[in-house]
Structure formats: C-alpha cells, structure tokens
N, C-alpha and C positions, 0 to 999 in steps of 0.2 A: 876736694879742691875748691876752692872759693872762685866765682865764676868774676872774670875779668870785666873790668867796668874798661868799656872804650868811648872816652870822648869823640866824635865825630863829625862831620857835614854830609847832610845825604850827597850833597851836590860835588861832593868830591872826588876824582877816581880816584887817587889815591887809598882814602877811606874804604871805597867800595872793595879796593882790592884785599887792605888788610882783613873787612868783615869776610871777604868769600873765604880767605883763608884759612880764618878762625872757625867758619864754619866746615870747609870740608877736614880740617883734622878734629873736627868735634869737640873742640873747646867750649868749655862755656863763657858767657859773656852777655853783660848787660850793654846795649848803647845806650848814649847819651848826647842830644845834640847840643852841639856845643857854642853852637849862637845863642840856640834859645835858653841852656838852662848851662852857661860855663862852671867851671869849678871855681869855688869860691878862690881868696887872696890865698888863706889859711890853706885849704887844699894845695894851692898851687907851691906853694912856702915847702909843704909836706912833701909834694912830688921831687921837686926839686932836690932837697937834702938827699932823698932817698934813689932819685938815680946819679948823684954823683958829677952832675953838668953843671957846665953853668949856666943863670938863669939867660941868658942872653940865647943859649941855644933852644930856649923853646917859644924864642918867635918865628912866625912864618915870613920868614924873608919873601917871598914870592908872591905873598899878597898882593891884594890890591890895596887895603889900609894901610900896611907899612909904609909903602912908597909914599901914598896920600900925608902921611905924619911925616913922612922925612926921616925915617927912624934911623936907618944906615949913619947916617953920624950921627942922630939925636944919643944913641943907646952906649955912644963912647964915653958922653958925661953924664948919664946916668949911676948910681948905684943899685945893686941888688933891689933896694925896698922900692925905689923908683920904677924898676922895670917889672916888680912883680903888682905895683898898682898899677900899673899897664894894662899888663898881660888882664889881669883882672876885670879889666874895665870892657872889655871886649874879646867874644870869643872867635874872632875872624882873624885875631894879632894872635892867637896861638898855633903854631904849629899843630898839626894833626895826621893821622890820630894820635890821640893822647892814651895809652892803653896804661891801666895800673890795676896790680890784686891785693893792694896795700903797703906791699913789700916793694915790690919793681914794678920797674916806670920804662918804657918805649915812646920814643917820639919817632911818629912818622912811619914809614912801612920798608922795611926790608926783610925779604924772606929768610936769609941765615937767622939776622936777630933775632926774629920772631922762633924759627926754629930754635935756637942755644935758649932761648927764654921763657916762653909759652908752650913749645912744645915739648913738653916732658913727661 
C-alpha cells in the first residue's frame, strides 16, 4: 500500500487528530507541513479533479487569512484557475488536513471518512 502523504500544521488540532488516527490504525503516511512546503498549483489542480469537489471546498473558511482577504464573497467571482492561484499561494488558505495516496483525496478530519477511505 502506498503510504498516505498528509498535508498538515503541527499547530493544528484538528491535524493532530487525524495524524493520531492514522497512526493508531497503523497506516502509513508521510506529513508534510503545509505552510512551509504547500502542494504545488499543479498538485492542487490534481487533487481536486480527483476528489470530485469543488475547488472552493478546499478553503479553510475558519482561518484567519480568509477573513483577513475577504474571501467569503471574494471566491463568488472567482473562477476555478483563480481560486487554485490562491489556494496556491498560501498554505494557511487551505483547508486541512489535506490527506491523498495519489488516487483519493480527504479534506479535513472526520473519522467515518477516514474509516470508508484509509482504513481498508
């Protein structure tokens, strides 16, 4: 099985919760923090297609950047290539964790999903 790459912030609980997760069903998985070293435009482009959302779902609404940009209506007259220069431009504007094994993609941490998806 190809070990799960999960984008990250240590400073997250959320995050913290997905990695404990991950780690007590003994998944594997790389972290990656996702301030310091985000997934590229292309990446994100990747991700996207492949979970089937739309890009607008893999902003962090609850940030603190979002609100600082005004995004909540800014991202109404965006399109697609707009919001994924965004996303791109900063790894604090994406929702997290970001978990993918190439194939599938999880925004964020809920434990059924994670169970239907990761744990198999």
């Amino acid at each position: 099985m190809v070990a799960l790459k999960v984008y990250q912030y240590p400073r997250c609980g959320t995050c913290r919760k997905a990695l404990k997760y991950l780690e007590e069903k003994e998944i594997p998985f790389a972290d990656q923090n996702i301030v310091e070293s985000p997934p590229s435009r292309e990446e994100l482009a990747e991700m996207v297609r492949k979970s089937g959302l739309p890009v607008k779902k893999f902003f962090n609404t609850s940030g603190k950047k979002y609100r600082e940009l005004g995004l909540k209506d800014r991202l109404k007259e965006m399109d697609d290539e707009e919001m994924l220069d965004l996303l791109a431009s900063d790894g604090m504007l994406i929702k997290r964790p970001l978990v993918t094994d190439g194939e599938k993609v999880t925004i964020g941490f809920k434990e059924d999903t994670f169970d239907q998806t990761w744990a198999q």
